[in-house]
C-alpha positions as CSV (number, residue, x, y, z in Angstrom):
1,X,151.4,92.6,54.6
2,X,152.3,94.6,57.7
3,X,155.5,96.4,58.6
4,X,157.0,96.7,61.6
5,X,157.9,100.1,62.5
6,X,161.3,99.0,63.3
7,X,161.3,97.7,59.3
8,X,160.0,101.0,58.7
9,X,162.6,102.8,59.6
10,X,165.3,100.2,58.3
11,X,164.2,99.9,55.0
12,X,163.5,104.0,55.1
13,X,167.1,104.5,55.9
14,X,168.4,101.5,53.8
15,X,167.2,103.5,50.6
16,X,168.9,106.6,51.9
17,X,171.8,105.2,52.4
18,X,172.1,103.5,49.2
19,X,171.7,106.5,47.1
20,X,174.3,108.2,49.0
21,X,177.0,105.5,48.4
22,X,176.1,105.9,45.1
23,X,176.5,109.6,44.3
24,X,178.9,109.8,47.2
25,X,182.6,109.6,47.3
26,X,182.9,106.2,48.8
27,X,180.5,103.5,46.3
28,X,180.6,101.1,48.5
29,X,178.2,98.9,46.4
30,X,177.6,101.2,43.5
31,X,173.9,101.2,43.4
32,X,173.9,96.7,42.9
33,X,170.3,95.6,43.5
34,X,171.9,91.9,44.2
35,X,172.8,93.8,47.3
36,X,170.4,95.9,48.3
37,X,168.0,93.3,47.5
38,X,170.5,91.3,50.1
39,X,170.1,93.7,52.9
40,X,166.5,93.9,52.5
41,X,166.2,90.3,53.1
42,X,168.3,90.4,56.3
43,X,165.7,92.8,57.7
44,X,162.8,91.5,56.3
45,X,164.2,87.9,57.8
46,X,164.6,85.8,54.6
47,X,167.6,86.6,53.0
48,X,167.0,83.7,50.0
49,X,164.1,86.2,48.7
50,X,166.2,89.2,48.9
51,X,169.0,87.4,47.1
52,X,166.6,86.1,44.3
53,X,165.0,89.1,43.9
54,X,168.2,91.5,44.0
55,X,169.7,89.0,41.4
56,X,166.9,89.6,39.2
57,X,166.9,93.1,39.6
58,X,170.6,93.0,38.7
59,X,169.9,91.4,35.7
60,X,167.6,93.5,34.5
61,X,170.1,96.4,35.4
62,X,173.0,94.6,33.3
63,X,174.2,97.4,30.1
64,X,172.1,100.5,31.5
65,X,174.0,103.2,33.1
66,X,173.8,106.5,33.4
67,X,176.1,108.8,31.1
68,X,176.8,112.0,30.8
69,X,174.3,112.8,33.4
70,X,171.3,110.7,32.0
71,X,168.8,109.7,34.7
72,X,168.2,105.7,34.5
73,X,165.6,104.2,36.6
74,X,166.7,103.5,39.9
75,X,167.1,99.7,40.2
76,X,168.5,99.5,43.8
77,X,165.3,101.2,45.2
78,X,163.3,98.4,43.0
79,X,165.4,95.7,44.7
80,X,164.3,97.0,48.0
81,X,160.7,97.3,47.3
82,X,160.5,94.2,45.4
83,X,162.0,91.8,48.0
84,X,160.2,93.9,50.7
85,X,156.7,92.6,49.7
86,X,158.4,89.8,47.5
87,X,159.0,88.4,51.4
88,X,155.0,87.5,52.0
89,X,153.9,88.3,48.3
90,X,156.0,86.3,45.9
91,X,158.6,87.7,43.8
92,X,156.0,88.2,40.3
93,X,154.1,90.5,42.9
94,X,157.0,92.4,44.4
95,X,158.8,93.2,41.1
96,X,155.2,94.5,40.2
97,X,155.2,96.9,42.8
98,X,159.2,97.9,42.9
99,X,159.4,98.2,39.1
100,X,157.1,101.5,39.2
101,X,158.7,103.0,41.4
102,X,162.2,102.3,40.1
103,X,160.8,103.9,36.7
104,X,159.8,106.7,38.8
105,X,163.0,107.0,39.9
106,X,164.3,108.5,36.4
107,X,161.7,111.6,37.1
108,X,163.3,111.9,40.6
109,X,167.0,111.8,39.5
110,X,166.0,114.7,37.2
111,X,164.3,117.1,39.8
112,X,167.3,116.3,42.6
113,X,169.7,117.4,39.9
114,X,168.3,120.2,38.8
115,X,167.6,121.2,42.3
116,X,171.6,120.5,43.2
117,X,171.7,122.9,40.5
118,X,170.9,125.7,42.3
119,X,172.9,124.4,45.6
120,X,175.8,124.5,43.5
121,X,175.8,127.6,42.4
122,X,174.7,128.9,45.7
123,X,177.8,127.3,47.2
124,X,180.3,128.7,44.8
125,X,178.6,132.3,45.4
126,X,179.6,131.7,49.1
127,X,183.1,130.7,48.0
128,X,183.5,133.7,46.3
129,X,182.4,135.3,49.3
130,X,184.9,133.1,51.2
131,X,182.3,131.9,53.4
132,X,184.0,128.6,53.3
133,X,181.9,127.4,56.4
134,X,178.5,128.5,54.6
135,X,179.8,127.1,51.8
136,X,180.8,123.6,53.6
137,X,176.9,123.7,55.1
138,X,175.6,124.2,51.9
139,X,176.4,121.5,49.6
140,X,175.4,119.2,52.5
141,X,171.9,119.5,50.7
142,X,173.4,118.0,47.7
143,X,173.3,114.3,49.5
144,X,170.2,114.8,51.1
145,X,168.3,115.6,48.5
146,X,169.8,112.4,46.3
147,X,169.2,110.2,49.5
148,X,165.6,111.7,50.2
149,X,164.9,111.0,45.9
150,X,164.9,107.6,47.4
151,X,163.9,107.2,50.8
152,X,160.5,109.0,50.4
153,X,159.1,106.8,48.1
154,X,160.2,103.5,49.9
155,X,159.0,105.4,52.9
156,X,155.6,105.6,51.1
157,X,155.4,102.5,49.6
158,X,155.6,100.2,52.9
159,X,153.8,103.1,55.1
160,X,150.7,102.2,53.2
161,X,150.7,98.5,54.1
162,X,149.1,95.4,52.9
163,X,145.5,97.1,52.0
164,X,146.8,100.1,49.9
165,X,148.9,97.2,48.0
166,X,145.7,95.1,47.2
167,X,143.5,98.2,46.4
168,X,146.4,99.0,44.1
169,X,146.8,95.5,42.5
170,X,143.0,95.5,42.6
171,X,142.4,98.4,40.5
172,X,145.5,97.7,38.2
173,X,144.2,96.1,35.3
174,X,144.6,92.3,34.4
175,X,146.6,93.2,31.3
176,X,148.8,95.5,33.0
177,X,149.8,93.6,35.8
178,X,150.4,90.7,33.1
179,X,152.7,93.2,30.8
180,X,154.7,93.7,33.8
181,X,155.4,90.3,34.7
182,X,156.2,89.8,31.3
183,X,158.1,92.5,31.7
184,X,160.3,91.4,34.6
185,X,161.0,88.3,32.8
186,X,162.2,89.9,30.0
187,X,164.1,92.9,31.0
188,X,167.0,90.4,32.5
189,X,167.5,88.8,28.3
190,X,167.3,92.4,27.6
191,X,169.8,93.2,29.7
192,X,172.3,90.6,29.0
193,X,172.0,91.3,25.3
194,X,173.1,95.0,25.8
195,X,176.1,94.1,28.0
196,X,176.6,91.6,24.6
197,X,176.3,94.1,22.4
198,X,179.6,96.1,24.4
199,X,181.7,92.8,24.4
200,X,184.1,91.1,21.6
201,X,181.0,88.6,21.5
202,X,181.7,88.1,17.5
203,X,185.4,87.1,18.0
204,X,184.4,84.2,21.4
205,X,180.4,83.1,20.1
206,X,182.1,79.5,20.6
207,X,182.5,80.1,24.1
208,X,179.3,82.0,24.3
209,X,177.8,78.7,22.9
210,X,179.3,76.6,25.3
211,X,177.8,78.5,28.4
212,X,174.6,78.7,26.6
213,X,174.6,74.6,25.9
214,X,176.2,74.2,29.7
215,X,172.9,76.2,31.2
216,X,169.9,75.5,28.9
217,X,170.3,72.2,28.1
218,X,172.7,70.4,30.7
219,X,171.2,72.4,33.5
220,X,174.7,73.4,35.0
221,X,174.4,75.0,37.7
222,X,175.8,79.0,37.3
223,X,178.8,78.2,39.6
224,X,179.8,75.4,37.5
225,X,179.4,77.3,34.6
226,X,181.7,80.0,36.0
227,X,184.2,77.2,37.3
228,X,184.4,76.4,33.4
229,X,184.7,79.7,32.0
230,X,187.4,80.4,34.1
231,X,189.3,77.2,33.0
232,X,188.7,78.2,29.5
233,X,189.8,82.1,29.9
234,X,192.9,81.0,31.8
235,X,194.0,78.6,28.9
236,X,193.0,81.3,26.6
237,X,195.2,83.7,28.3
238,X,198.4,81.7,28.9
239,X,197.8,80.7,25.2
240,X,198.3,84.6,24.4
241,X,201.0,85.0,26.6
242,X,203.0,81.8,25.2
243,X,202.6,83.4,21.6
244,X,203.3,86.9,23.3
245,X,206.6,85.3,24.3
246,X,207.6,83.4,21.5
247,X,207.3,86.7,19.0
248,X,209.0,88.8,21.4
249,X,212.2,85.8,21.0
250,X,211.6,86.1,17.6
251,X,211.9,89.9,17.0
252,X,215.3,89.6,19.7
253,X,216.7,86.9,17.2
254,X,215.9,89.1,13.9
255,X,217.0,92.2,15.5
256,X,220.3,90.0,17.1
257,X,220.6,89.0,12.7
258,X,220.6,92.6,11.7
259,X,223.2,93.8,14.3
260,X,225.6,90.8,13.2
261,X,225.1,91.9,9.0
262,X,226.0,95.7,10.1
């Protein structure tokens, strides 16, 4: 497919952006594909595709973060690149050529921080200097560097057009490309089992069931299914507050007993 150079520079800049917002002070949208995947769409002109495609992403995102400093692959660039050629190419074809690059973003997040390294340390040695406005200047590298750890390889990636993408699915083996797509199909169920794994999933299976029964056999939509879980986690919680109340009258009674034997 070809880009417009108007895309070019949207999608460029898109990528930048998002990886300021997320090591930046304001997270608008800390680094959701759904969203990303939703602004590519509205440039590329078919926002269903960037929605199904940054949903997917997001699944596949659900339960990985980065601790401590740990580099994760960068999902929100996949989202972009994904739904970019998703647009024309199908979404199998775009997650084959975002999820790459998104792996590649774990090797990118390591260089930009060790190079922030250094323009930490070279800001505090202007502080200590009480070059303030140097110091200021400085750390302005910090962003850039995190926002260009993104941009360049989107920039690459839809520079090289529709014929570096077939000469690259071309020469990708058959098995590979297949591993991927089975990849991408499996990564969200991955994903959804490690946010499991970090929820009181032992102590509410029944309701896990129920969503599972609701979805895979009723074929409920995922708003409905949401409708009902609400319904059921409200009922749960004014359930606990009820029983909340009634020990609290109990323990004012007992105590009330005590004060009257005294």
């Amino acid at each position: 497919m070809h880009f417009t150079i108007l895309q070019i520079i949207l999608l460029t800049l898109l990528a930048f952006i998002k990886h300021v917002d997320y090591y930046g002070i304001p997270m608008l949208f800390v680094n959701y594909p759904v969203f990303w995947g939703l602004f590519t769409g509205i440039i590329m002109g078919d926002i269903q595709t960037g929605l199904l495609v940054g949903g997917t992403v997001q699944l596949m995102s659900l339960g990985v973060a980065g601790f401590g400093g740990s580099s994760v692959p960068d999902y929100g660039t996949t989202a972009i690149i994904a739904t970019a050629f998703g647009v024309s190419m199908g979404k199998s074809a775009g997650l084959a050529i975002g999820l790459p690059v998104g792996m590649l973003g774990v090797q990118l997040d390591v260089i930009v921080k060790i190079l922030n390294g250094f323009v930490a340390k070279k800001a505090k040695s202007y502080a200590d200097a009480h070059q303030f406005k140097k110091m200021t200047a400085v750390t302005w590298l910090g962003p850039l560097f995190f926002g260009l750890s993104a941009a360049i390889p989107v920039f690459i990636a839809v520079t090289l057009g529709q014929s570096a993408v077939n000469f690259i699915l071309q020469v990708m083996p058959k098995w590979f490309m297949s591993g991927l797509t089975i990849a991408g199909e499996m990564l969200p169920a991955v994903g959804i089992a490690m946010l499991l794994n970090y929820m009181p999933t032992g102590k509410l299976v029944n309701y896990l069931l129920i969503g599972f029964f609701l979805a895979a056999f009723l074929k409920v939509p995922i708003i409905g299914a949401a409708i009902i879980g609400f319904a059921a986690a409200f009922a749960t919680y004014k359930q606990a507050e009820k029983e909340g109340q009634n020990r609290a009258a109990a323990s004012a009674v007992n105590t009330a007993g005590i004060g009257e034997d005294e």
